[in-house]
N, C-alpha and C positions, 0 to 999 in steps of 0.2 A: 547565453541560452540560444539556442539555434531559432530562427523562425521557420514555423512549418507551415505548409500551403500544398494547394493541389491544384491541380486542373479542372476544367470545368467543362466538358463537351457540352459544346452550344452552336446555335447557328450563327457565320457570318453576318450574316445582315437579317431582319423581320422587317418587314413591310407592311402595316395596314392602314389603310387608309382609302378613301372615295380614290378614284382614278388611278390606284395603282398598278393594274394589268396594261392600260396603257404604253407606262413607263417601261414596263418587259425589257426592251434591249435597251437602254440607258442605263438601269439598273443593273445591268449582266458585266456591262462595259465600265459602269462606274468602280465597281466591284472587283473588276479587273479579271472575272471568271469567263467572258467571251469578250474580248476585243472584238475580234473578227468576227461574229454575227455564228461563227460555226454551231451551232446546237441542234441535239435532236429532242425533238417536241413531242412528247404521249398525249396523246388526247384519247375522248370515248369516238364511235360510231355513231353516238348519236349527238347529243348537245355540243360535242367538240370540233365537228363541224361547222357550226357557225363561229365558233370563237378562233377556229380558223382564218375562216374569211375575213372575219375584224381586223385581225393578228398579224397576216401574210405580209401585206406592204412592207409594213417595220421590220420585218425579220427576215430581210433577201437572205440571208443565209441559211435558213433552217431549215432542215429536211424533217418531216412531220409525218405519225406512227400512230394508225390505227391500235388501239389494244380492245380486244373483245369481250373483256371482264374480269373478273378480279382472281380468275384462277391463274393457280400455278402454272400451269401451259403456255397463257397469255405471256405470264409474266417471263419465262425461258423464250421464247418465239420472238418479244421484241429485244429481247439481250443479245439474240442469234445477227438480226437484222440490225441492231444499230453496230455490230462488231463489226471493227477495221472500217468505219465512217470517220475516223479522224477529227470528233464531236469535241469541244472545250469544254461540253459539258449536256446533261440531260435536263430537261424542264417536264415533270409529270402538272398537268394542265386539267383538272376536273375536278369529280368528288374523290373520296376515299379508297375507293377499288383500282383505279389510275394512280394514283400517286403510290400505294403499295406496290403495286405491279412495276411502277416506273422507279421505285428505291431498289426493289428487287433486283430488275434488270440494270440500275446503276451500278449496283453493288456487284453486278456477277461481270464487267464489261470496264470494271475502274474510274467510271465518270463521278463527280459529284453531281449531286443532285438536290433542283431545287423547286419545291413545291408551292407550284400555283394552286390555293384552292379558291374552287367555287361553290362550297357549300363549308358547314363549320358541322357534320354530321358526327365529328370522332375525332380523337386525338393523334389523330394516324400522318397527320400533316406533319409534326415533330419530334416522333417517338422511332425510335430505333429498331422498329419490329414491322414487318409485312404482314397482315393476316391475308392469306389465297387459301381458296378452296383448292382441293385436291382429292384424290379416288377416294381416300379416306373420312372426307369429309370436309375439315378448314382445318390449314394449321397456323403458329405462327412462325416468322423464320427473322433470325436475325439480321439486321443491316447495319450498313452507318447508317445514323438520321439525313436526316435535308440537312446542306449547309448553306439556302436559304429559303427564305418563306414570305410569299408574298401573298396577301391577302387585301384583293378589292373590294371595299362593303358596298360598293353601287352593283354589282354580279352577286355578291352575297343576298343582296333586296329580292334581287329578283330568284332566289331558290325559294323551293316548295318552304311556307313556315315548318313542317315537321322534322325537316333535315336539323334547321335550326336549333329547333326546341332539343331534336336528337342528341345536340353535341351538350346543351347543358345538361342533357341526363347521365352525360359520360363523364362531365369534369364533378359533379355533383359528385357523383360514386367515389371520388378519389378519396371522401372523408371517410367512406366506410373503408376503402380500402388500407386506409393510412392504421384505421382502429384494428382492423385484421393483422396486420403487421404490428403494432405493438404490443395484440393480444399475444401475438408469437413468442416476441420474445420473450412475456411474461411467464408463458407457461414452458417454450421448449429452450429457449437462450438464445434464438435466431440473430444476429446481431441486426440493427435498426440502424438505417442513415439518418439523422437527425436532417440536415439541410436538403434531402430528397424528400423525408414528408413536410418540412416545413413550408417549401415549394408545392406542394402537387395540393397539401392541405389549405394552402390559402387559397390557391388557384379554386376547391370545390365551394371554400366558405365564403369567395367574393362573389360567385353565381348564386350561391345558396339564399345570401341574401339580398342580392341584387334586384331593384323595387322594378325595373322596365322592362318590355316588354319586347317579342322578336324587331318588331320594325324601329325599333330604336337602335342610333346609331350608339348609341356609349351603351347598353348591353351588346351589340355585336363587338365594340372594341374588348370589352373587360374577354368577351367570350373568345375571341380569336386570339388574344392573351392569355386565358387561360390553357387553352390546350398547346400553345407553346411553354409554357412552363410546365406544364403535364408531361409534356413530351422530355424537356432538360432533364425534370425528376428522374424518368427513369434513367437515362446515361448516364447520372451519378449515380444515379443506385445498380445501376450496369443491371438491370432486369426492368422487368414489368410491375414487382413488387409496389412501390406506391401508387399504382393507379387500377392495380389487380387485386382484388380479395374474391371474398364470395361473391360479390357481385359479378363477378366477370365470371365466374366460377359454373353460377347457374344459365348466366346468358349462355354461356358454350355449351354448355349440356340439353336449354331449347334449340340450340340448334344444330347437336348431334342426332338428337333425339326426332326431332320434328322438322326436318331441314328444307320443306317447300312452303313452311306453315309462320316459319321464325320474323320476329318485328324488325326493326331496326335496332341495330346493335347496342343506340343510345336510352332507345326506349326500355330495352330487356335489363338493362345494366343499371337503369335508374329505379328499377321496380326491386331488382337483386339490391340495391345497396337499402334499398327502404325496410325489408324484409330482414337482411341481413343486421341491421341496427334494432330491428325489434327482437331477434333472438338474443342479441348483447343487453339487451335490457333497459337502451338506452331510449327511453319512451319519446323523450324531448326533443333528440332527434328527428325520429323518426315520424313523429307532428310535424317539424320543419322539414323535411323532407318529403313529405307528401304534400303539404302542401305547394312546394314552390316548384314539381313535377305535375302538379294538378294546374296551376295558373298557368301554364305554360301545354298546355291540352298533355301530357307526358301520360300512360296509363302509371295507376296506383294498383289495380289489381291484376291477376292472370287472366280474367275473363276480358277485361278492356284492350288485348290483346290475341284475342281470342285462343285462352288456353282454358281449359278445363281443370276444375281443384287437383281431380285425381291426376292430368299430368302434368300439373304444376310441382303437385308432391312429387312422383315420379323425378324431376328434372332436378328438382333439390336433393335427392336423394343418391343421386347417380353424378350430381354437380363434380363434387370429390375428386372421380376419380377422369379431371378433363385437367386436372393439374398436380399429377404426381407429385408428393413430396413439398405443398405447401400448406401451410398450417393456416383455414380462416376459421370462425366461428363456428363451420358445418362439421370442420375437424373435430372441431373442441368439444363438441357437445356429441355430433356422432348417431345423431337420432335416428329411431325405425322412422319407417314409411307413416307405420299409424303417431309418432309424436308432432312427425312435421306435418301431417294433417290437422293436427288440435292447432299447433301452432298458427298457420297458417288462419287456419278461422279465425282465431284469437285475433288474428293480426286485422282481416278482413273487419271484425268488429269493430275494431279498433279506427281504420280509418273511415269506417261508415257512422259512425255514432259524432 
């Protein structure tokens, strides 16, 4: 009988640990991705600046690229400028709107690319997709992932806690995501990766129930661990699927909808998956998921986010149609505007009582 096996798109190397940014070009060189120091470095205009200055000594060879934000534009304009630099390799060097931007323009320029983060806001550090804003609003656009990932928890300490808390509202969701996906195929035959939700599902139920707090160092490791395995999940699942259901579904639609008004993307996604497990009916859940989004300051309702019932329904109800062609809960059930209103109170009762 033959043995069968498959590949596994993953990164080269993951990094996390205190003093890892440090090590930046030892790690490039160990790796054998820049011998010669050649690389081009994305940073922001603002904080990326200073991690510049830190930075410079060690990396005499690096030519270093302002990007101006997480749009599309950004993202073409440093692909334009790093081309024919003769780079071993790209380093996207910030939060989550840089290292999209800098996959993006890896991806469009043929460099591998490997993401330093400094904040753990989203899963975007390991996952195979760029989201940039564009005329249209945001989209997402396919890359290769990072092939690697370094993450320093002493630069992680010092971001804003909500980035923080942001990213566990993103790995959180990946349970509901996982439940949207096998609701699928229960009802339309979608075929289900078993070892993609297995991944992206422990990654949300090791945060989920995870007892420490942002400034703990073994919550920041489980957390900057789970969104790399969030991230593998999806290149085996070759989509977004187990980290995407309705909760991603309604964050995109606040912020189609309301696009100077929208939370952080971790925060929107972790109120979508809490919502999202109450219309499945799974009450116990979605108990454990408010709460351990509330210990962690995370909003449980629309208003804590400052959205109003009426366009909270609106945004669920419009959710649908921000992902052509995928089946969650919002599918299945299909409701007016006035059911997702009952519901939604029901829900509001629910974590207020």
């Amino acid at each position: 009988m033959p043995v069968l096996t498959r590949l596994v798109p993953s990164p080269l190397f993951v990094e996390v640990r205190p003093g890892a940014l440090d090590a930046l070009g030892g790690i490039l060189a160990d790796q054998r991705l820049s011998a010669s120091g050649r690389i081009a470095v994305a940073i922001s205009n603002g904080s990326g600046a200073a991690m510049r200055r830190r930075l410079e000594p060690a990396l005499p060879g690096a030519d270093w690229y302002n990007v101006d934000d997480g749009s599309l534009d950004s993202a073409v304009r440093l692909a334009e400028s790093v081309r024919g630099g003769h780079y071993d390799a790209m380093v996207g060097l910030g939060g989550g709107k840089i290292i999209d931007a800098a996959k993006y323009a890896a991806a469009r320029v043929g460099l591998p690319l490997v993401a330093v983060a400094t904040n753990l806001a989203h899963d975007g550090i390991c996952s195979p997709v760029s989201t940039l804003d564009n005329d249209a609003g945001r989209g997402s656009y396919g890359v290769p992932s990072p092939i690697g990932i370094i993450v320093d928890l002493d630069v992680i300490r010092q971001a804003p806690p909500r980035f923080v808390a942001a990213g566990i509202g993103d790995v959180v969701s990946n349970i509901s995501a996982c439940a949207d996906w096998e609701l699928s195929h229960a009802v339309t035959g979608e075929p289900v990766d078993g070892l993609a939700v297995a991944m992206a599902r422990s990654a949300g139920e090791n945060l989920l129930r995870h007892p420490g707090n942002t400034q703990d160092q073994d919550l920041l490791t489980a957390l900057a661990e789970a969104l790399v395995l969030s991230g593998i999940a999806m290149n085996i699942a070759g989509s977004t699927r187990p980290s995407s259901g309705a909760c991603h579904e309604i964050s995109h639609a606040l912020d189609v909808l309301y696009p100077k008004r929208s939370a952080q993307h971790g925060e929107q996604v972790g109120l979508g998956a809490a919502f999202a497990s109450f219309l499945r009916g799974e009450r116990e859940l979605t108990g454990l998921i408010v709460e351990r989004l509330a210990s962690h300051g995370l909003p449980v309702t629309a208003a804590q986010i400052g959205f109003t019932e009426a366009e909270f329904t609106d945004a669920v109800h419009y959710a649908p149609n921000t992902r052509p062609g995928r089946f969650t809960i919002l599918e299945h059930l299909d409701l007016s505007p006035s059911a997702i209103r009952d519901a939604y109170a029901d829900y509001v009762q629910a974590v207020n009582s």
